[in-house]
C-alpha positions in Angstrom: 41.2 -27.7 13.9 37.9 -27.3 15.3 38.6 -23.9 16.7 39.6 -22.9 13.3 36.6 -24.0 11.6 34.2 -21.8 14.4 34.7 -18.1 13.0 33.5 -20.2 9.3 30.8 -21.8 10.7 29.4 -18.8 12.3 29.6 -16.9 9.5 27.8 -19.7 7.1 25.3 -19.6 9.6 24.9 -16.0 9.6 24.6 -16.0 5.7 21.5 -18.6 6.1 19.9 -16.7 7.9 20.2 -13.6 6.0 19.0 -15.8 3.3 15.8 -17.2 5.2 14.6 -13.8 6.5 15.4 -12.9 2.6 13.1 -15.2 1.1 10.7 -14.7 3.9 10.5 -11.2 2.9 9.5 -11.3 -0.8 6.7 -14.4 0.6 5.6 -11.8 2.5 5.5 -8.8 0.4 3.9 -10.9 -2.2 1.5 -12.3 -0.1 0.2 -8.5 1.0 0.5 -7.5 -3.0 -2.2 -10.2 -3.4 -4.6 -9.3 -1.1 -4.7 -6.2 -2.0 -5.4 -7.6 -5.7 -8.7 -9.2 -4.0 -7.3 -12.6 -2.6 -8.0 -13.8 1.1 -5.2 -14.1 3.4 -4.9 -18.0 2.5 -5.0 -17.9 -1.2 -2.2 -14.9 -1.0 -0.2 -17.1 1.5 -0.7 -20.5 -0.6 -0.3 -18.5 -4.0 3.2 -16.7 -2.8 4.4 -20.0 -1.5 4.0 -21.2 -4.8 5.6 -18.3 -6.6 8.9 -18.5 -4.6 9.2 -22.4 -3.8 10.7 -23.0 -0.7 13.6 -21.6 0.9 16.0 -24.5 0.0 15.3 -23.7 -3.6 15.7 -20.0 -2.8 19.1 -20.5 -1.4 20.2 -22.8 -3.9 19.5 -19.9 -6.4 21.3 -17.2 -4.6 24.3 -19.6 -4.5 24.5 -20.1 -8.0 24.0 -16.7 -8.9 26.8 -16.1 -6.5 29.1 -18.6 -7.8 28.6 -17.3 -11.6 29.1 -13.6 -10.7 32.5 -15.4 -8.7 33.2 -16.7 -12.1 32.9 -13.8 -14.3 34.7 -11.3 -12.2 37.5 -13.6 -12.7 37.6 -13.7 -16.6 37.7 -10.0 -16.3 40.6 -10.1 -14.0 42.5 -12.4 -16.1 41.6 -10.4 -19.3 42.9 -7.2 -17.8 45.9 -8.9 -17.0 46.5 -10.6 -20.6 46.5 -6.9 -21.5 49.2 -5.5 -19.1 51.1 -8.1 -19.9 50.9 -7.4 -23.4 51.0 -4.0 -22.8 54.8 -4.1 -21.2 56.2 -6.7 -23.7 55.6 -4.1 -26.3 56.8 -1.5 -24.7 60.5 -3.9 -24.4 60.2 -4.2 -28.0 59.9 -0.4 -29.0 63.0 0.4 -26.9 65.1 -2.8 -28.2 63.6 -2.0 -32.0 64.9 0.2 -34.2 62.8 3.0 -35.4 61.8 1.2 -39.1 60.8 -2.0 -36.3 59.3 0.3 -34.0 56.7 1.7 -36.6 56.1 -1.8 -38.4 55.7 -2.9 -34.7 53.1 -0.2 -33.8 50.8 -0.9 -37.1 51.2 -4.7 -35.8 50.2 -3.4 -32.4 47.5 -1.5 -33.5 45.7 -4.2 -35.7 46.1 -6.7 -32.4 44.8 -3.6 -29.9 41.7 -3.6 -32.5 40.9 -7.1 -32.3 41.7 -7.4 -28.5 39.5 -4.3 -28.0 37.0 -5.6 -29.9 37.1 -9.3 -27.9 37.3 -7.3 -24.2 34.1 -5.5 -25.7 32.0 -8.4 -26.6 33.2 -10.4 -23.1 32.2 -7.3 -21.4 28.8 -7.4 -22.8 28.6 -10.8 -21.8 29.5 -10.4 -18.3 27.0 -7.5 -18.0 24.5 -9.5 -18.7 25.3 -12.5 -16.6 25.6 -9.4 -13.8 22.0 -8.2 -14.9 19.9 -10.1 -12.8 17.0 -9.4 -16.0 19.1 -10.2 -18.4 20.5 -13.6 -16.9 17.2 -14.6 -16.4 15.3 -13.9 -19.8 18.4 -15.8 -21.2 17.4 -18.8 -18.8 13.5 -18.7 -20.2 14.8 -18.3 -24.0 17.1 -21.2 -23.6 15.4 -24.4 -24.6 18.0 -26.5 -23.3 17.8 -25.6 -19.6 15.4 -27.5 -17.3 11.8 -26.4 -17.0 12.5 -25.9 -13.6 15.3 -23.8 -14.3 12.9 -22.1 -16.4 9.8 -21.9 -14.3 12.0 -20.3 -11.7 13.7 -17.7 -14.0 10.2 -16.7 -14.9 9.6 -16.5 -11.1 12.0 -13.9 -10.8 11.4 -11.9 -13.5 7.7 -11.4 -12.8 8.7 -9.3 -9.5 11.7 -7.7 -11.3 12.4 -3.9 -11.1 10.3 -3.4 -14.7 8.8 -6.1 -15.2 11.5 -8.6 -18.0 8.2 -10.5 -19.2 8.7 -9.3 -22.6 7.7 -10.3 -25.9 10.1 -13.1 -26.3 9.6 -14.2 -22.7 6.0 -14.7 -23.1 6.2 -16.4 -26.4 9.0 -18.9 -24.8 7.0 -19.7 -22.1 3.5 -20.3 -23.7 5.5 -22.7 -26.1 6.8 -24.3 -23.1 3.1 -24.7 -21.8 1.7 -26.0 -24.5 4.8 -28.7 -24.6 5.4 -29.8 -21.4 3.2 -33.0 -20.2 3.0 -31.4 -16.1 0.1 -29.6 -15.6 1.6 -28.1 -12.1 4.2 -26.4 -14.7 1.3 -25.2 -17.6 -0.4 -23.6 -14.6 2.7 -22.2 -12.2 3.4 -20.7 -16.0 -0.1 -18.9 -16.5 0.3 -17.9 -12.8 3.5 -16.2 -13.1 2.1 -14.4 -16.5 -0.8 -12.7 -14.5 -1.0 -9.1 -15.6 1.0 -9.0 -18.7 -1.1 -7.4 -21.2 0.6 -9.2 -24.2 -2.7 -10.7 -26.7 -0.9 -13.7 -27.5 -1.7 -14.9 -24.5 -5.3 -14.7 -25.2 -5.7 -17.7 -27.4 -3.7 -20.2 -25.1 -5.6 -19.1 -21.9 -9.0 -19.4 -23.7 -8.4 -23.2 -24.8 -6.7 -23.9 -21.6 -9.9 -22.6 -19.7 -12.5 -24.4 -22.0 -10.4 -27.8 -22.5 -7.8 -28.7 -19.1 -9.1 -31.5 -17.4 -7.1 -29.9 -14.8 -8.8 -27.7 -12.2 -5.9 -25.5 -11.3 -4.9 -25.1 -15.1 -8.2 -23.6 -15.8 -8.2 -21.3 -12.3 -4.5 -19.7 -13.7 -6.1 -19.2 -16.6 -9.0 -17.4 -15.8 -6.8 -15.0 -13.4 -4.6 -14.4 -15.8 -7.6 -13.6 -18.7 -8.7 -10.9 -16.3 -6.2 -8.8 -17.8 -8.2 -9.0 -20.9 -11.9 -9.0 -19.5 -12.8 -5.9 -21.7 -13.1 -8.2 -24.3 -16.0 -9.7 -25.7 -14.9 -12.5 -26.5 -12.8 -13.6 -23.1 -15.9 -11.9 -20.8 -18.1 -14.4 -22.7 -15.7 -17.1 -21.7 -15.2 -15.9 -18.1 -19.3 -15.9 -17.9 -19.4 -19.4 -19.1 -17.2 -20.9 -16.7 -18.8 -18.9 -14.4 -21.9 -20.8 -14.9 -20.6 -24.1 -15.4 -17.4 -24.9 -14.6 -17.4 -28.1 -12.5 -14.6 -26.8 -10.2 -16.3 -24.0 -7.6 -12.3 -22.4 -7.0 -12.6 -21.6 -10.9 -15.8 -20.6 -10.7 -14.9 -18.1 -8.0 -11.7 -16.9 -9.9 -13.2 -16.5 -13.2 -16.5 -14.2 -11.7 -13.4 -12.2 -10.1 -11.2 -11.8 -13.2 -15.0 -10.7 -15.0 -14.8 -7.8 -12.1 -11.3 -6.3 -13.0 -13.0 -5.5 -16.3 -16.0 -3.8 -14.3 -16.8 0.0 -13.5 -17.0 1.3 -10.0 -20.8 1.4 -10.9 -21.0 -1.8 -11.9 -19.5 -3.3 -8.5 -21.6 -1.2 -6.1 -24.9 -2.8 -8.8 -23.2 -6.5 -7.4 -23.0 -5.5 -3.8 -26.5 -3.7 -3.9 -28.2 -6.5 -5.8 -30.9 -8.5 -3.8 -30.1 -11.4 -6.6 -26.1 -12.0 -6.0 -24.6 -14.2 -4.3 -22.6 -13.7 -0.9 -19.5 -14.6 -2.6 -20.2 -12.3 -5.4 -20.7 -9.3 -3.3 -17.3 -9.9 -1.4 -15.3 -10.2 -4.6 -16.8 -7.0 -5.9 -16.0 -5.8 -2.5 -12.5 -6.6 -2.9 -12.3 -5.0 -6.6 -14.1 -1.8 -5.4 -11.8 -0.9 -2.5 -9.1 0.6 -3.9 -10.6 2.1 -6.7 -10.9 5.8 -7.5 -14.6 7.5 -7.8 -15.6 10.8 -8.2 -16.5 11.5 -4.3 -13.7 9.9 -3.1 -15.0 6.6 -1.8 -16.2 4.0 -4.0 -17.6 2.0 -0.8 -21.0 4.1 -0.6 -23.2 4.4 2.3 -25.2 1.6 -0.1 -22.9 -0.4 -0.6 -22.1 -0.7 3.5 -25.6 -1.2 4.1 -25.6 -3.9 2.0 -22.4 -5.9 3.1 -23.2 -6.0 6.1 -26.7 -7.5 5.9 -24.1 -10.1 3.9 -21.9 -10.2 7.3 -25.1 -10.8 9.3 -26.2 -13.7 7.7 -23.9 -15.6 6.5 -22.5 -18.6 8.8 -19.0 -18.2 7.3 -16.6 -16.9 9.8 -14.0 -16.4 7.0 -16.5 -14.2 4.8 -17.5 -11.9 8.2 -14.0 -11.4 8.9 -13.3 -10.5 4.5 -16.0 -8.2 4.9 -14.3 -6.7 8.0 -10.8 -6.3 6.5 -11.9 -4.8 2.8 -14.0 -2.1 5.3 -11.1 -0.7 6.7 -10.8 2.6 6.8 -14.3 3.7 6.2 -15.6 5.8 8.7 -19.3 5.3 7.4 -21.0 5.6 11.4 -23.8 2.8 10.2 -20.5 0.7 11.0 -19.2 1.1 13.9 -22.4 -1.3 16.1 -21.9 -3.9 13.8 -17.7 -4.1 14.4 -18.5 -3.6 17.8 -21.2 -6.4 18.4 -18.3 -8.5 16.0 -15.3 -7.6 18.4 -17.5 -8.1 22.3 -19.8 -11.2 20.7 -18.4 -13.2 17.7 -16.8 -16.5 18.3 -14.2 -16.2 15.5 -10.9 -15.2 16.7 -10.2 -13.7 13.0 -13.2 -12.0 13.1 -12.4 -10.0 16.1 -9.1 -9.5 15.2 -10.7 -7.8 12.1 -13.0 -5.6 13.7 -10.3 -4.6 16.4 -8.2 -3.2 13.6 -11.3 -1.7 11.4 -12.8 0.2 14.6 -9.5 2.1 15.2 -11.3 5.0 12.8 -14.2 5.4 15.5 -11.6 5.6 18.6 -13.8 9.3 19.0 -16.6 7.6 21.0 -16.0 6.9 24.1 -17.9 2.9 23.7 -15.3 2.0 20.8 -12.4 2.8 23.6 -14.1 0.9 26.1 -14.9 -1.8 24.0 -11.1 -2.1 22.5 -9.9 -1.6 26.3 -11.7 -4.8 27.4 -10.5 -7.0 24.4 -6.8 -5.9 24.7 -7.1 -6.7 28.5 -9.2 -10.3 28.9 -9.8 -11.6 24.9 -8.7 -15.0 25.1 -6.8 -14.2 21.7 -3.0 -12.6 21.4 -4.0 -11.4 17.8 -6.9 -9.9 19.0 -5.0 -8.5 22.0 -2.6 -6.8 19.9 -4.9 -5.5 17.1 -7.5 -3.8 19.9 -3.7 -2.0 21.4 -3.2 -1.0 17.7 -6.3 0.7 17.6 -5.7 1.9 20.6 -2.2 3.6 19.2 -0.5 1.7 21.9 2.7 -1.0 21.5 1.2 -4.9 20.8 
């Protein structure tokens, strides 16, 4: 009996695993969407985790899915064959019939066909939309009767769904569950997962949440997901309030970066430029600014690297240096390329060397940058600086 049970075993195993490198995949591809949307490595990594639960959860999911799509198919299957059946009892009755029984049998048949069509129809509709991974999960958020876990995680999905199923409805549900539910982990998990929906009803519920939670993370969801509307007057004057006086210094941080997604390329390079900004300000507006289109082609002027790196200089913050080093990549600005160099031979941050390892691979022309990312991918005490200097390098990690 054991032998038997090996080839089932294996392959249980082997679906696991497919799983876990599944759910480790979107944590991952999330975590890299959100740093490019200005989040550090650790808030991406924490904020995906949340997202997506854990894998146990994952799994459990999949298998439920699984079992219901099981389910369905078989309905089908059994309709189908209701109908043969059907289908070849009439056809015993037309030849054992007369003809006056065969036609008062055929308008018979033809109002039961109707009906049966119009049943097989509606079923089918039904099973397409348990089959519709969107569609089975806006009918999870819309039904009040499921858990708010059951909820939450439907949400979950449909945030990251191939065109986005946050509708109307969706949005409305959910903000009513919000406002209900006494678990502030669910009111904010429910603002996080309605980040960049452009719906205004969420306006009003994110506002009051942001001015009145007693709860720190409530208020830091909020003010992400009001950065959607920060070209409004009245949610920038909110943002700049909290700002300024929020007791919480994560939603102080998050609400100065959701006033930036409402900003002008102008306006950032003003914040990095500005002798009377913070460090932290200048790196968020870093972060906004990198990806963003400007009429020369490069919204990270020659300024606005002359700037940062005084920032880089003096601060004592190893995570900020190595920030500043990662939203640089790819300029080729040569004001640079001493100050990743001196980073990558001197600094006593692993991360920050791994940074400037992978920012100086646009200056491998000169001849010190090669020598430089030689020496670290031979004797840095580091593998992840190792293998970012070979990278630059265009050789295998």
């Amino acid at each position: 009996m054991k032998g038997l049970q090996q080839p089932t075993d294996a392959k249980l195993a082997r679906l696991e695993a497919e799983l876990d490198e599944e759910f480790a995949f979107h944590v991952e591809s999330t975590q890299r969407r959100l740093e490019l949307s200005g989040q550090t490595p650790q808030e991406a990594g924490e904020q995906a985790r949340r997202i997506f639960g854990d894998s146990v959860l994952y799994k459990s999911q999949c298998a439920y899915i699984a079992r219901e799509d099981a389910i369905m198919l078989k309905k089908l299957h059994a309709i189908l064959t209701v109908l043969l059946l059907i289908g070849v009892t009439v056809l015993g009755s037309m030849l054992y019939l007369g003809q006056q029984r065969h036609i008062r049998a055929m308008e018979s048949l033809g109002g039961q066909l109707g009906e049966m069509e119009r049943s097989l129809d509606a079923r089918v509709d039904h099973l397409k939309q348990d089959l519709d991974p969107v569609a089975r999960n806006q009918s999870v958020v819309l039904d009040s009767q499921a858990s708010e876990s059951q909820r939450l995680q439907a949400l979950r999905e449909l945030r990251f769904a191939d065109g986005d199923g946050r509708s109307h409805e969706v949005v409305v549900a959910m903000l009513g569950l919000a406002s209900e539910t006494s678990d502030t982990r669910v009111r904010a998990d429910i603002y996080r997962q309605l980040d960049e929906v452009k719906n205004p009803i969420m306006v009003e519920p994110l506002l009051e949440s942001l001015a009145n939670s007693s709860d720190s993370e409530v208020r830091e969801e909020a003010a992400e997901s009001l950065g959607g509307f920060a070209t409004r007057a009245d949610v920038r004057e909110a943002l700049q309030t909290t700002t300024d006086h929020d007791q919480s210094s994560s939603v102080r941080q998050q609400a100065q970066a959701s006033l930036m997604r409402g900003a002008e390329v102008q306006e950032l390079q003003q914040v990095i430029t500005s002798a009377d900004t913070s460090e932290m300000q200048k790196l968020v507006a870093l972060r906004q600014i990198r990806f963003m289109p400007h009429d020369d082609g490069e919204s990270r002027s020659h300024a606005v690297i002359v700037a940062i790196i005084d920032v880089a200089r003096s601060t004592n913050r190893s995570d900020v240096r190595a920030d500043i080093f990662r939203q640089l990549d790819g300029v080729t600005d040569p004001v640079l390329q001493p100050v990743l160099l001196e980073a990558l031979t001197s600094d006593p941050s692993s991360e920050v060397r791994s940074e400037a390892a992978e920012t100086l691979a646009h200056y491998t022309s000169a001849p010190e940058v090669v020598a430089a990312l030689q020496k670290a991918a031979a004797e840095d005490q580091d593998a992840d600086v190792q293998s970012e200097a070979r990278r630059s390098l265009g050789e295998s990690p």
